[in-house]
N, CA, C and O atoms as CSV, one atom per row, in Angstrom:
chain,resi,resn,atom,element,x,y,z
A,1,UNK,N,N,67.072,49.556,64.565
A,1,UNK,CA,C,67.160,48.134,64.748
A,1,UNK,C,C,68.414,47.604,64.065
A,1,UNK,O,O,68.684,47.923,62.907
A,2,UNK,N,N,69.128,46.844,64.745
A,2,UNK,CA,C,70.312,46.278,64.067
A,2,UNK,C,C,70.038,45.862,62.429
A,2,UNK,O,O,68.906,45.997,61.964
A,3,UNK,N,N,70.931,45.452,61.765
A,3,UNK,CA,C,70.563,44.985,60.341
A,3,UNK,C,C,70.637,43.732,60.300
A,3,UNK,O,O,70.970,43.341,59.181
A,4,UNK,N,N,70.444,42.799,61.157
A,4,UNK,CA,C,70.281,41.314,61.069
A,4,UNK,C,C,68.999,41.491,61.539
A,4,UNK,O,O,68.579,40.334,61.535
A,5,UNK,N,N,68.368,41.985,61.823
A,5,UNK,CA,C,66.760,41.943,62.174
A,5,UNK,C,C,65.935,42.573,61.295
A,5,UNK,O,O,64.721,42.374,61.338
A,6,UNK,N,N,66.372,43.216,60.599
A,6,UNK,CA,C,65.451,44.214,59.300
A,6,UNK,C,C,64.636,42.743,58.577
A,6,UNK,O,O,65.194,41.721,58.178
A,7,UNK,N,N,63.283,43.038,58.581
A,7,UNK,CA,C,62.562,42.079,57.408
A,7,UNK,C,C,61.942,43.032,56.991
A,7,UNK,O,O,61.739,44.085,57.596
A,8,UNK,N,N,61.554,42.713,55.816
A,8,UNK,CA,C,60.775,43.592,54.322
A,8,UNK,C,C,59.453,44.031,55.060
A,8,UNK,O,O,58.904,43.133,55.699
A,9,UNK,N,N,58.879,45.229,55.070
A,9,UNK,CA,C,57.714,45.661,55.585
A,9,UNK,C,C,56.243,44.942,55.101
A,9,UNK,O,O,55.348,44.403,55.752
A,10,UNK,N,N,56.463,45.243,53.378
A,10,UNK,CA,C,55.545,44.544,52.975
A,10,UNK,C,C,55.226,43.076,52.852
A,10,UNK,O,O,54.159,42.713,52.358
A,11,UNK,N,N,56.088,42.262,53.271
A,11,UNK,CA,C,55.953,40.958,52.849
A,11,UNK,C,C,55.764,40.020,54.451
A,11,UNK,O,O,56.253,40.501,55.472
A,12,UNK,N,N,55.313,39.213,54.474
A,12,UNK,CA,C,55.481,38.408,55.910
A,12,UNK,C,C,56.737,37.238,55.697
A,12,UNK,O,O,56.802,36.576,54.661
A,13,UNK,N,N,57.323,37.146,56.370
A,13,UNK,CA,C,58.958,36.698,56.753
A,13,UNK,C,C,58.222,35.204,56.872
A,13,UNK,O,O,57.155,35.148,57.484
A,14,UNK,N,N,58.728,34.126,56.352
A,14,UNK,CA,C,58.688,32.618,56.543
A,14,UNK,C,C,59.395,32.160,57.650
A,14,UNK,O,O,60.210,32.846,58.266
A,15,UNK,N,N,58.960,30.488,58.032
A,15,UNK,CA,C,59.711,30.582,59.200
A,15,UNK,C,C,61.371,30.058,59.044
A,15,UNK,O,O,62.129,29.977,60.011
A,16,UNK,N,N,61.762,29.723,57.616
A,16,UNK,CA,C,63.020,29.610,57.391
A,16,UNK,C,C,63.448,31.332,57.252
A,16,UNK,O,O,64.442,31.623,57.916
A,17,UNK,N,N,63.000,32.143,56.702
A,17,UNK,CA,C,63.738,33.431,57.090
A,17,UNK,C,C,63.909,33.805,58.285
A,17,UNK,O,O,64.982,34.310,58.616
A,18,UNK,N,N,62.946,33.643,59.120
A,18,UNK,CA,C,63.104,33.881,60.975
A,18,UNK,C,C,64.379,32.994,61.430
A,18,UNK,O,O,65.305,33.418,62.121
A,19,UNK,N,N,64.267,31.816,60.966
A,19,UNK,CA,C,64.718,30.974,61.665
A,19,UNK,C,C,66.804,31.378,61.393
A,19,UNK,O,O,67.673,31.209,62.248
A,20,UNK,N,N,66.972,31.823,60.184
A,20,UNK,CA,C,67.721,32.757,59.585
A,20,UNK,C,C,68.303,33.926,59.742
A,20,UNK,O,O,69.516,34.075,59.596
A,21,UNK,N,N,67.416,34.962,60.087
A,21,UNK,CA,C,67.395,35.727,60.452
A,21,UNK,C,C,67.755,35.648,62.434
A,21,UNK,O,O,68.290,36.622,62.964
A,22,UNK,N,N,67.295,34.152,63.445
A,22,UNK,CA,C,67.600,34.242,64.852
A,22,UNK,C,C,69.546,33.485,64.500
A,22,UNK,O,O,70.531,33.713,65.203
A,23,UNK,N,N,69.507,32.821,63.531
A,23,UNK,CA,C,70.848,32.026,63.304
A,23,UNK,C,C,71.722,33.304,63.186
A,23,UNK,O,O,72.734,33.187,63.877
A,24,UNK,N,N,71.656,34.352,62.600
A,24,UNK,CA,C,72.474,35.415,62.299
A,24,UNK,C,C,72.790,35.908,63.792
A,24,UNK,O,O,73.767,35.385,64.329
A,25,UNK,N,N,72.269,36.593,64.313
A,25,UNK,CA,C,71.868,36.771,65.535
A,25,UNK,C,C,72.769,36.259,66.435
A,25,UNK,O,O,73.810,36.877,66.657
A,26,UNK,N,N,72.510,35.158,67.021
A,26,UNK,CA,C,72.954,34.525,67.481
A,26,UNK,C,C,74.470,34.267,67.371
A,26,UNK,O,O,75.213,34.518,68.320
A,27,UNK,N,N,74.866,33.824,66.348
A,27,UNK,CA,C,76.114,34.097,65.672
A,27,UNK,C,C,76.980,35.388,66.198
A,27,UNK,O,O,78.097,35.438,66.713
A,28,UNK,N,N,76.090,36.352,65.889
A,28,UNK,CA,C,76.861,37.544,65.364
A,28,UNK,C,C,76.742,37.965,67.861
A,28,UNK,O,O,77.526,38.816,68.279
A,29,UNK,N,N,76.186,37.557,68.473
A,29,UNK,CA,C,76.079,38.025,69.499
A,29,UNK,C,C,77.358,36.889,70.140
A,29,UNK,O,O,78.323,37.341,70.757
A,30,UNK,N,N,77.226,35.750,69.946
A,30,UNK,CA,C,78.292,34.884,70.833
A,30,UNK,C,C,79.757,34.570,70.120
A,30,UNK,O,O,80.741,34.206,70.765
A,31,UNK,N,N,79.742,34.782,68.608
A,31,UNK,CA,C,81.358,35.017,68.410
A,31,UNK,C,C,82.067,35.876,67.993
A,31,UNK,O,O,83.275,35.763,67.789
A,32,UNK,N,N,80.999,37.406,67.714
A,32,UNK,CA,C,81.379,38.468,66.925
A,32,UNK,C,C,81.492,39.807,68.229
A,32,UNK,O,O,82.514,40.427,68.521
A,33,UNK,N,N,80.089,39.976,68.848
A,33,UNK,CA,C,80.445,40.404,69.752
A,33,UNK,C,C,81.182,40.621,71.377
A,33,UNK,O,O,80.954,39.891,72.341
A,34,UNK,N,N,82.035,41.726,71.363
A,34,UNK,CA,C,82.263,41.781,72.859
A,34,UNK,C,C,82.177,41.771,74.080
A,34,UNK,O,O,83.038,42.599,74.377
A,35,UNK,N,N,81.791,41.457,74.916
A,35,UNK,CA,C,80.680,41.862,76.170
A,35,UNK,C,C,81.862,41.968,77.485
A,35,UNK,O,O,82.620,41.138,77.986
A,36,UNK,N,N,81.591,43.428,77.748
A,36,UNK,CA,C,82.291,43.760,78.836
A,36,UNK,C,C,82.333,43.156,80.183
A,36,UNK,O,O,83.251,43.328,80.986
A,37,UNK,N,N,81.057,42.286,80.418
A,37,UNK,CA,C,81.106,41.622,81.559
A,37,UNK,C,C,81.915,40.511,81.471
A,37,UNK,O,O,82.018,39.865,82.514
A,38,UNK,N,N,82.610,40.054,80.357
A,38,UNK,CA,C,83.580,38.782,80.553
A,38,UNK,C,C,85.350,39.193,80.617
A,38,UNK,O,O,85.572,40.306,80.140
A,39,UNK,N,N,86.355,38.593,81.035
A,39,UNK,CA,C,87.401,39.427,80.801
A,39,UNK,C,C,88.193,39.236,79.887
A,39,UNK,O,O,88.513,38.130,79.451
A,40,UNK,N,N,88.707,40.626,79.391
A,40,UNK,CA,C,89.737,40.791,78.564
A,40,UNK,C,C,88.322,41.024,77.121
A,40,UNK,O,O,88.421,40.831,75.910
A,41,UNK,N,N,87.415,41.384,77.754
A,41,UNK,CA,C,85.840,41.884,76.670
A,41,UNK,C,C,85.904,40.695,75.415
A,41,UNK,O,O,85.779,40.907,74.209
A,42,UNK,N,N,86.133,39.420,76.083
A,42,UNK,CA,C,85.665,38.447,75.649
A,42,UNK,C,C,84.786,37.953,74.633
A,42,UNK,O,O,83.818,38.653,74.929
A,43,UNK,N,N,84.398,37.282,73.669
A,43,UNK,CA,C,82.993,36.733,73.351
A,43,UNK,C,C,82.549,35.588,73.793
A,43,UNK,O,O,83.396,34.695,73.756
A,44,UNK,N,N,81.377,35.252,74.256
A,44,UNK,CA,C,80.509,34.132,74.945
A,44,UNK,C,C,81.112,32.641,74.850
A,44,UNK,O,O,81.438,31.796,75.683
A,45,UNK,N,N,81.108,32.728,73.212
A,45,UNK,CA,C,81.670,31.409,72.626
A,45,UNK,C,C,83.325,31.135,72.689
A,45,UNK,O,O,83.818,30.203,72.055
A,46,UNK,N,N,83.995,31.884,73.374
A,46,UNK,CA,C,85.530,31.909,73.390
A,46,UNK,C,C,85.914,30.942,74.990
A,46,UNK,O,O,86.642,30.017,75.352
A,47,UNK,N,N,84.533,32.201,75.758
A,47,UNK,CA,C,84.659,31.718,76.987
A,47,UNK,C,C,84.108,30.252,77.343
A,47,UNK,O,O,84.747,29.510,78.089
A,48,UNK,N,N,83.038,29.925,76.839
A,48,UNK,CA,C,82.352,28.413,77.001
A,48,UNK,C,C,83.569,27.405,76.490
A,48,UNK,O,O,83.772,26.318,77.031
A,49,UNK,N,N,84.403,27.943,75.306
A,49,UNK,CA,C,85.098,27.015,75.158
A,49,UNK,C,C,86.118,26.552,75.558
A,49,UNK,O,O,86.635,25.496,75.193
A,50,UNK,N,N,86.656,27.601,76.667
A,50,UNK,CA,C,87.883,27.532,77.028
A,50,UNK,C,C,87.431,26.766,78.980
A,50,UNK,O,O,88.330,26.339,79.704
A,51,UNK,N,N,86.416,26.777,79.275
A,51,UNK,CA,C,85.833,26.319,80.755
A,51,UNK,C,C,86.040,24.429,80.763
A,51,UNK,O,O,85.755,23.683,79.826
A,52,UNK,N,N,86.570,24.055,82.017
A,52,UNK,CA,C,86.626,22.836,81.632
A,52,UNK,C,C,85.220,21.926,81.816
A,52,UNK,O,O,84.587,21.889,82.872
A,53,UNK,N,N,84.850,21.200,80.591
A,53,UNK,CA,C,83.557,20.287,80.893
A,53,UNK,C,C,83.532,19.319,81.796
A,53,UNK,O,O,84.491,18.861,82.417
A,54,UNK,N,N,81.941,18.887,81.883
A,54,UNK,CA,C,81.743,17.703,82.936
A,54,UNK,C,C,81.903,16.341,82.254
A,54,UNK,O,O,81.740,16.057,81.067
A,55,UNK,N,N,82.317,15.440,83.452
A,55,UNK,CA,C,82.535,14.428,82.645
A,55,UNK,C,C,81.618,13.560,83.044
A,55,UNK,O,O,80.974,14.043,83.975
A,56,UNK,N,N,81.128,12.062,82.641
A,56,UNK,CA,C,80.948,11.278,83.024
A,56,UNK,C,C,81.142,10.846,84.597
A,56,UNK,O,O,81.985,11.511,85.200
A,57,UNK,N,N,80.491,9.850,85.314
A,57,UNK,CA,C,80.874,9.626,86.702
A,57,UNK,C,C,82.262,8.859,86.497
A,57,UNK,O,O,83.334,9.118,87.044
A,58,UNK,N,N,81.942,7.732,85.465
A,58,UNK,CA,C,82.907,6.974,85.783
A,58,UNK,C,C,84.006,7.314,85.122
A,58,UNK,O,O,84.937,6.518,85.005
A,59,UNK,N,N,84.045,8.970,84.426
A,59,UNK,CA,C,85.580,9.045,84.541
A,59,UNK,C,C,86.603,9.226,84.948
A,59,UNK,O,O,86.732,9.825,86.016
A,60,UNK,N,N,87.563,8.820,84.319
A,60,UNK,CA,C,89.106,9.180,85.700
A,60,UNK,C,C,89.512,10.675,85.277
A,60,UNK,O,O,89.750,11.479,86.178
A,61,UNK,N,N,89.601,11.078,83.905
A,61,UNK,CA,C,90.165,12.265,83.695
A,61,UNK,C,C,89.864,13.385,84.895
A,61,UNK,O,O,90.895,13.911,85.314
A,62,UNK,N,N,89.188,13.634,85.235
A,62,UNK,CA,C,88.915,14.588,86.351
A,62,UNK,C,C,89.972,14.126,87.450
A,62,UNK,O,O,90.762,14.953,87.907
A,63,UNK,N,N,89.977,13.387,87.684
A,63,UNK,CA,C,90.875,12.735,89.156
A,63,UNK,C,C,92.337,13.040,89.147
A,63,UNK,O,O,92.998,13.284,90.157
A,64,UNK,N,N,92.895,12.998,87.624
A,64,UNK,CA,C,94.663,12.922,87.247
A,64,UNK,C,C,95.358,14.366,88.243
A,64,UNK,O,O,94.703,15.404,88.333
A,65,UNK,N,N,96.334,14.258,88.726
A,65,UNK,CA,C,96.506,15.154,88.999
A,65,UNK,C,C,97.835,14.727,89.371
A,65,UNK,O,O,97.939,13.533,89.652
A,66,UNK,N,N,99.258,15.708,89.457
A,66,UNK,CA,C,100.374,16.063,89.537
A,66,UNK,C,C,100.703,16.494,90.808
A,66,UNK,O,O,100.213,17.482,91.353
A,67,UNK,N,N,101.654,15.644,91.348
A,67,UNK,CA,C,102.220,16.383,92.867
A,67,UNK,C,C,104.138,15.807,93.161
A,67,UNK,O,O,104.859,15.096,92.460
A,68,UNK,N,N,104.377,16.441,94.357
A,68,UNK,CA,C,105.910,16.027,94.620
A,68,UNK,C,C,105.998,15.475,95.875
A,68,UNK,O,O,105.938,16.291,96.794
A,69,UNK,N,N,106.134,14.207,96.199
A,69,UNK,CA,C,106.354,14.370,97.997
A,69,UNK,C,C,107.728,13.940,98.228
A,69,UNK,O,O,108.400,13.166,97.546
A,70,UNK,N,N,108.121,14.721,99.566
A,70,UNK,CA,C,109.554,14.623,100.219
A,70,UNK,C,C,109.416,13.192,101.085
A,70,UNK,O,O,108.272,13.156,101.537
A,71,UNK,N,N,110.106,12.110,101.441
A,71,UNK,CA,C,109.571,11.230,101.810
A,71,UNK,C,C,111.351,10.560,102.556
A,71,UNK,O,O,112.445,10.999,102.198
A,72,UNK,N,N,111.136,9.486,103.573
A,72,UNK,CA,C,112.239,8.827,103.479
A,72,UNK,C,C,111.847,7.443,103.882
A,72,UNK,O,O,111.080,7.082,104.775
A,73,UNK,N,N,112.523,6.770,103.050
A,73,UNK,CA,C,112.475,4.846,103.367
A,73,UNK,C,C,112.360,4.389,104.394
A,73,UNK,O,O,113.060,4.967,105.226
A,74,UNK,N,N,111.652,3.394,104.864
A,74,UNK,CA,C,111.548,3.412,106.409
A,74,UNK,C,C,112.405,2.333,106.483
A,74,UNK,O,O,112.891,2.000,105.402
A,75,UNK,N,N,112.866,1.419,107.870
A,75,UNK,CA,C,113.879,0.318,108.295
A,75,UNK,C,C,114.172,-0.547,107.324
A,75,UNK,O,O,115.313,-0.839,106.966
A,76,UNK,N,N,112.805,-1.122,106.725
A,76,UNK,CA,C,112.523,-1.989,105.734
A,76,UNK,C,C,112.532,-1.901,104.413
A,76,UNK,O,O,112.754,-2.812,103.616
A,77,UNK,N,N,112.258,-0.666,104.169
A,77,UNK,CA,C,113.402,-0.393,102.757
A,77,UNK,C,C,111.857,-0.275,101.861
A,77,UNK,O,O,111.697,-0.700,100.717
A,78,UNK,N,N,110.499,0.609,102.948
A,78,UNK,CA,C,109.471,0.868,102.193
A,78,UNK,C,C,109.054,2.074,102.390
A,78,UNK,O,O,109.492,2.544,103.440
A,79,UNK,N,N,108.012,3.140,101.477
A,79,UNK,CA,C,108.146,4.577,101.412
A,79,UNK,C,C,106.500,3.977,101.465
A,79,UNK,O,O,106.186,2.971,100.829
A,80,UNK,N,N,105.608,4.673,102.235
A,80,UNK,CA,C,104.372,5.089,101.892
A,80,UNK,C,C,103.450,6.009,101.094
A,80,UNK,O,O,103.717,7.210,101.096
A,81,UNK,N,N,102.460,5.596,100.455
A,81,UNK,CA,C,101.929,6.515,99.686
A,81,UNK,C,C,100.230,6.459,100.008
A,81,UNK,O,O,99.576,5.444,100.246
A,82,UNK,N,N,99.690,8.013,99.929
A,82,UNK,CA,C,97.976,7.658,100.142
A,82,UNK,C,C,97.572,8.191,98.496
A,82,UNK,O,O,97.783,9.300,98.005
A,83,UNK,N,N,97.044,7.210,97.981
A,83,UNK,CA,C,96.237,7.837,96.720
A,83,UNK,C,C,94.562,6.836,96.891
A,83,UNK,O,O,94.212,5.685,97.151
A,84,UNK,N,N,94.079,7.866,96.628
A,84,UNK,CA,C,92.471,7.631,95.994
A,84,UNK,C,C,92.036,6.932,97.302
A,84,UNK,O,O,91.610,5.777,97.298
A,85,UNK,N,N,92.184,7.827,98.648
A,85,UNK,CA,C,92.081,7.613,100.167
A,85,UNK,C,C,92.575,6.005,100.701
A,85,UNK,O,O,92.158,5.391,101.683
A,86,UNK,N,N,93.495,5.623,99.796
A,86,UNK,CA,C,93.918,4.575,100.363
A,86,UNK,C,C,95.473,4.523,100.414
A,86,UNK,O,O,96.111,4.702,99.376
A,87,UNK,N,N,96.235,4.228,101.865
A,87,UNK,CA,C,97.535,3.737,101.754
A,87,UNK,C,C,98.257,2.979,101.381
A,87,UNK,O,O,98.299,1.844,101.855
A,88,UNK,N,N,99.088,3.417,100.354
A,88,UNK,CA,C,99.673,2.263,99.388
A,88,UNK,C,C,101.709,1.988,99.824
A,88,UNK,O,O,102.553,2.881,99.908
A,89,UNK,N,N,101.915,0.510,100.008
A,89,UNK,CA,C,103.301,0.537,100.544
A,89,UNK,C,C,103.850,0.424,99.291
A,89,UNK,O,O,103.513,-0.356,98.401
A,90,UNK,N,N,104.749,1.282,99.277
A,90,UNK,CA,C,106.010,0.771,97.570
A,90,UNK,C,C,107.137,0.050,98.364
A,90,UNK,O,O,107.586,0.267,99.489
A,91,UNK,N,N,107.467,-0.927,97.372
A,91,UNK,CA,C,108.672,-2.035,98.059
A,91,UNK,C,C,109.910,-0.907,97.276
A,91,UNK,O,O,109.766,-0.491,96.127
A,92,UNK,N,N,111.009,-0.578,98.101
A,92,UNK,CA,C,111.861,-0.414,97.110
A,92,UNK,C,C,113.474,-0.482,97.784
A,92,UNK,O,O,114.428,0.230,97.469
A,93,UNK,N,N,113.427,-1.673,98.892
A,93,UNK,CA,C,114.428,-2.285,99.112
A,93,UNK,C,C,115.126,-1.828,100.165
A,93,UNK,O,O,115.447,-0.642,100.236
A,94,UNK,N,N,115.498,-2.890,101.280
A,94,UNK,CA,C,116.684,-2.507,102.667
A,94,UNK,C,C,117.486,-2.295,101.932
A,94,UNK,O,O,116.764,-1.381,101.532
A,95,UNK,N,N,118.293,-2.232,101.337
A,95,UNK,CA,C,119.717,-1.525,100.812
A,95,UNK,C,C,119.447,0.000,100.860
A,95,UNK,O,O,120.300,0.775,101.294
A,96,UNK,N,N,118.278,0.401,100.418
A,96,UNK,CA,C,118.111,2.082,100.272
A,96,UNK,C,C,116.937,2.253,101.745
A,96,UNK,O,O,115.993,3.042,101.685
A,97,UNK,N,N,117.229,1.310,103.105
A,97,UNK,CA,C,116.503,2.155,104.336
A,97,UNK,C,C,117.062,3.913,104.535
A,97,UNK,O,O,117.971,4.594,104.060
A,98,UNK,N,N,116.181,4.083,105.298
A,98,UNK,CA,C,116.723,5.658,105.808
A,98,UNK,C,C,117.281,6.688,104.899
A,98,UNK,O,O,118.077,7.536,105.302
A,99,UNK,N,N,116.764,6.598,103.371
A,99,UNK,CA,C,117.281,7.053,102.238
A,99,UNK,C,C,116.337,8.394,102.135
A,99,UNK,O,O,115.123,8.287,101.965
A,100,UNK,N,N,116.795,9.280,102.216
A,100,UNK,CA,C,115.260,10.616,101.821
A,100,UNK,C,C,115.424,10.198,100.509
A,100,UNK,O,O,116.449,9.702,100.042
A,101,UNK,N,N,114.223,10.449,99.841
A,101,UNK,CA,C,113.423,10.448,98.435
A,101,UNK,C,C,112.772,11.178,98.240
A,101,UNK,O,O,112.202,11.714,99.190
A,102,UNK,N,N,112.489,11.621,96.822
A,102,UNK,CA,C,111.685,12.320,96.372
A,102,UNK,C,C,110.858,11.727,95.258
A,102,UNK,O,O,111.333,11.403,94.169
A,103,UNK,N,N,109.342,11.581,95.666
A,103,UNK,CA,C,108.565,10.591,94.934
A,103,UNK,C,C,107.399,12.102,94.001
A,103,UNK,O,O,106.701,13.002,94.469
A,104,UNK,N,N,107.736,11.673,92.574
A,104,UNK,CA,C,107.029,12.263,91.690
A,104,UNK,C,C,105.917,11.499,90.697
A,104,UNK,O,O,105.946,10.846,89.654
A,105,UNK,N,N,104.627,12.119,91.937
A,105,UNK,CA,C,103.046,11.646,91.229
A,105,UNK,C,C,102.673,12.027,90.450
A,105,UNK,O,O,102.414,13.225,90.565
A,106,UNK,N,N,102.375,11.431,89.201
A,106,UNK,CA,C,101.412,11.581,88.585
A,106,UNK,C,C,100.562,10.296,88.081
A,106,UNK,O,O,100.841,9.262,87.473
A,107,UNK,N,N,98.990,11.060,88.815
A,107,UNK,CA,C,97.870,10.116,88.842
A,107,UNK,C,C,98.526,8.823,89.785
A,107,UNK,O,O,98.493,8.930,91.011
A,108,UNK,N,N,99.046,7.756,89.223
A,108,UNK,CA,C,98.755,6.625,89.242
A,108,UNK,C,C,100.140,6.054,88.995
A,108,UNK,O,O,100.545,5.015,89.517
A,109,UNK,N,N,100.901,6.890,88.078
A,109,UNK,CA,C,102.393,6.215,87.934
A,109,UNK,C,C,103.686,7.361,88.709
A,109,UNK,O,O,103.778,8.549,88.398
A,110,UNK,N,N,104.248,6.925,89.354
A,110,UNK,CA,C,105.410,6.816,90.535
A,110,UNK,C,C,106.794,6.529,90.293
A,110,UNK,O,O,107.370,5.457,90.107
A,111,UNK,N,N,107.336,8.080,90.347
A,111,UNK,CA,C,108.888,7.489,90.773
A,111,UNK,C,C,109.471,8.096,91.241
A,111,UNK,O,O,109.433,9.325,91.172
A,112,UNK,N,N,110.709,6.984,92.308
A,112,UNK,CA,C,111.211,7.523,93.522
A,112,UNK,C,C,112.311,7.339,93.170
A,112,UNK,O,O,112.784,6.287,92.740
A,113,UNK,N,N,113.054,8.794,93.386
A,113,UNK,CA,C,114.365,9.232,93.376
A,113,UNK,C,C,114.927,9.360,94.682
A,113,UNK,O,O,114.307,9.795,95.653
A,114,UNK,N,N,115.965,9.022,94.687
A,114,UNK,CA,C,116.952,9.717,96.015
A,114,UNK,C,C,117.314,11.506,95.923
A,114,UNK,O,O,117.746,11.994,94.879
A,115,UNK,N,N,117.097,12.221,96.991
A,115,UNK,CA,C,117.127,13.387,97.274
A,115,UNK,C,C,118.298,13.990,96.819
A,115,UNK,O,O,118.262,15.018,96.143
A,116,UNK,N,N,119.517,13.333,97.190
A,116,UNK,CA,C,120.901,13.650,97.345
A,116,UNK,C,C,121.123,13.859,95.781
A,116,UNK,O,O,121.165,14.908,95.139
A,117,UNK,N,N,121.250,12.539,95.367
A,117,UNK,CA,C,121.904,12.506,93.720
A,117,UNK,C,C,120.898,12.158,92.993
A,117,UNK,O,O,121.337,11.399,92.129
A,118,UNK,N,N,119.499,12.337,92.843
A,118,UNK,CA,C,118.147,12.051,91.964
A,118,UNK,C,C,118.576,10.855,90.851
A,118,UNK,O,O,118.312,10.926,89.651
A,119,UNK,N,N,119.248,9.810,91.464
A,119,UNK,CA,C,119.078,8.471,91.242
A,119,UNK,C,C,117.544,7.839,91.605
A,119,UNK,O,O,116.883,7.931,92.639
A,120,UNK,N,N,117.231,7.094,90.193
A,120,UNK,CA,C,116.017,6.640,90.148
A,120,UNK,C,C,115.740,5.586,90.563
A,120,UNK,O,O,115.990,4.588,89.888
A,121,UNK,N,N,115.082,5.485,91.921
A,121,UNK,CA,C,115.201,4.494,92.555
A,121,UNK,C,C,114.383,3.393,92.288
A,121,UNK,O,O,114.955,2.306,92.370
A,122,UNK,N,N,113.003,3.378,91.941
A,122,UNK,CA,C,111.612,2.229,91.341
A,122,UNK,C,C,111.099,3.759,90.727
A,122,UNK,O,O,111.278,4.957,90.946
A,123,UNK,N,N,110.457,3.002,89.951
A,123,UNK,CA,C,109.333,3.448,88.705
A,123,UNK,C,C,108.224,2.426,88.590
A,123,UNK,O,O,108.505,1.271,88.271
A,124,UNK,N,N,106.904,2.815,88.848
A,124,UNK,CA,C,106.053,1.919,89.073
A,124,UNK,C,C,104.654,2.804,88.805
A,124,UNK,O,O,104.501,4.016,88.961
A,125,UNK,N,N,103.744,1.866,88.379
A,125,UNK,CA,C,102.353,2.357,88.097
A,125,UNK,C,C,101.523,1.848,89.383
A,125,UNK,O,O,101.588,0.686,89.785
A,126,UNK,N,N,100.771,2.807,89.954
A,126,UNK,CA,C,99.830,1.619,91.204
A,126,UNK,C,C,98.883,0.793,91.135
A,126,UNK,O,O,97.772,1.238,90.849
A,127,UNK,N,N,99.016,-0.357,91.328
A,127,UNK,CA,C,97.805,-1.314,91.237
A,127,UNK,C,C,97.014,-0.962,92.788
A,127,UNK,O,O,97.339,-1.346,93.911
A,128,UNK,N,N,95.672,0.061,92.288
A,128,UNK,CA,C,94.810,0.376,93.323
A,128,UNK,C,C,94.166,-0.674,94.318
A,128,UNK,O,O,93.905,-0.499,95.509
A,129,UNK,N,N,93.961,-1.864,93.507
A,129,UNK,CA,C,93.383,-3.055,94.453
A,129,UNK,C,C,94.375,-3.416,95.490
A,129,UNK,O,O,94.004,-3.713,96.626
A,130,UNK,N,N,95.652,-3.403,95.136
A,130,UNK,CA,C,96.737,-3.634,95.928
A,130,UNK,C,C,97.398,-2.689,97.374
A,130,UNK,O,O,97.781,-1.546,97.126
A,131,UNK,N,N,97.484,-3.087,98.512
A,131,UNK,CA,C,98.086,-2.413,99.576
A,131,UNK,C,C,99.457,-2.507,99.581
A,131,UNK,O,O,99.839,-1.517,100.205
A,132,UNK,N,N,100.429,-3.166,99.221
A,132,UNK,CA,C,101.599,-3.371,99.136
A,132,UNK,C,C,102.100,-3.677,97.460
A,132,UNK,O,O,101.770,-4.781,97.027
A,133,UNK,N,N,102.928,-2.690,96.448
A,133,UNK,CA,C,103.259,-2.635,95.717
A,133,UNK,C,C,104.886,-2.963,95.237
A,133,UNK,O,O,105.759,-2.286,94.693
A,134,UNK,N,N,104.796,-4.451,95.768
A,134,UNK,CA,C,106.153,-5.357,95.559
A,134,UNK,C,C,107.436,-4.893,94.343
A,134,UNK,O,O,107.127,-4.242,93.345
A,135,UNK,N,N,108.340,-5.172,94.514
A,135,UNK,CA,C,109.207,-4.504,94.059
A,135,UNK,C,C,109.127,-5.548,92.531
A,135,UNK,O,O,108.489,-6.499,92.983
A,136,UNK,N,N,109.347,-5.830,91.328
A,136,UNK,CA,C,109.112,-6.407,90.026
A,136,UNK,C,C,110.551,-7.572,90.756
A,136,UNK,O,O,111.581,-7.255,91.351
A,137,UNK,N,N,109.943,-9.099,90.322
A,137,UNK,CA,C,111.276,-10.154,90.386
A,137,UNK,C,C,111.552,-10.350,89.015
A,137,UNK,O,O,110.930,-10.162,87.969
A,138,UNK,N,N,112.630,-10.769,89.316
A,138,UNK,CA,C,113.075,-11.519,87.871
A,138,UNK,C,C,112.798,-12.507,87.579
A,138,UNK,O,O,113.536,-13.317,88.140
A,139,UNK,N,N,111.373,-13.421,86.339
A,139,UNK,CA,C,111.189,-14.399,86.437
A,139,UNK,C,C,112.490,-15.425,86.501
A,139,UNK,O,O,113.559,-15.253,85.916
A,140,UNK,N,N,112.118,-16.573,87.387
A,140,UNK,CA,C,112.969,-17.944,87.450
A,140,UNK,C,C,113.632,-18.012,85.623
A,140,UNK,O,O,113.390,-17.319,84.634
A,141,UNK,N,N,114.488,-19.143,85.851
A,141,UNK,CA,C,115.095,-19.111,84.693
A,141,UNK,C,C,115.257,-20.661,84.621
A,141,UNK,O,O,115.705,-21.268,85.593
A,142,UNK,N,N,114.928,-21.246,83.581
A,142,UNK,CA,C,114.754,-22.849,83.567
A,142,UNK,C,C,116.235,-23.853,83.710
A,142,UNK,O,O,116.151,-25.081,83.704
């Protein structure tokens, strides 16, 4: 029998020694030992910790995610985007129509470069309620 399980013959074990004696155990099986069925002969507790958890419904962390799209300005000087199944217009000006871009997502904040010379064309966060994501004015000036 292993030696975390040995109790004294003559004596009866309490349930703080059991309880002691399953804590050892336990221990000694999920961060001490190896187990060939996981890889790289892993321990239990290495692997649970490294798995990503569940979250909440209403969180966003699960959702974030990183992408690149090739894109070009349309007549009007606007690039389309679909996030979180909805199409979102970015304003980013007739001066740059027919411009290829390269728009770099992440999650929620956006920015569109020109292809040619990765001049930064808008930088913008998306307001999801919003279908058209206006280009920032310069407030009036008194």
């Amino acid at each position: 029998m292993k030696k975390w399980l040995r109790a004294q013959p003559d004596q009866p074990a309490t349930v703080a020694q059991l309880q002691a004696l399953i804590d050892r155990f336990t221990h000694a099986y999920n961060h001490q030992r190896p187990h060939r069925s996981l890889p790289h002969r892993a321990t239990p507790a290495t692997v649970y910790n490294t798995l990503p958890k569940a979250l909440p419904a209403t969180s966003r962390q699960a959702d974030t995610h990183t992408r690149v799209r090739h894109d070009r300005i349309d007549d009007s000087g606007v690039v389309t985007l679909r996030t979180g199944g909805r199409l979102h217009h970015l304003g980013i000006g007739r001066t740059h129509a027919r411009t290829h871009v390269i728009m770099l997502i992440d999650d929620l904040h956006v920015r569109v470069i020109t292809a040619t010379t990765g001049e930064l064309l808008r930088e913008l966060t998306i307001d999801p309620t919003r279908d058209y994501q206006p280009q920032r004015k310069n407030p009036p000036t008194p």
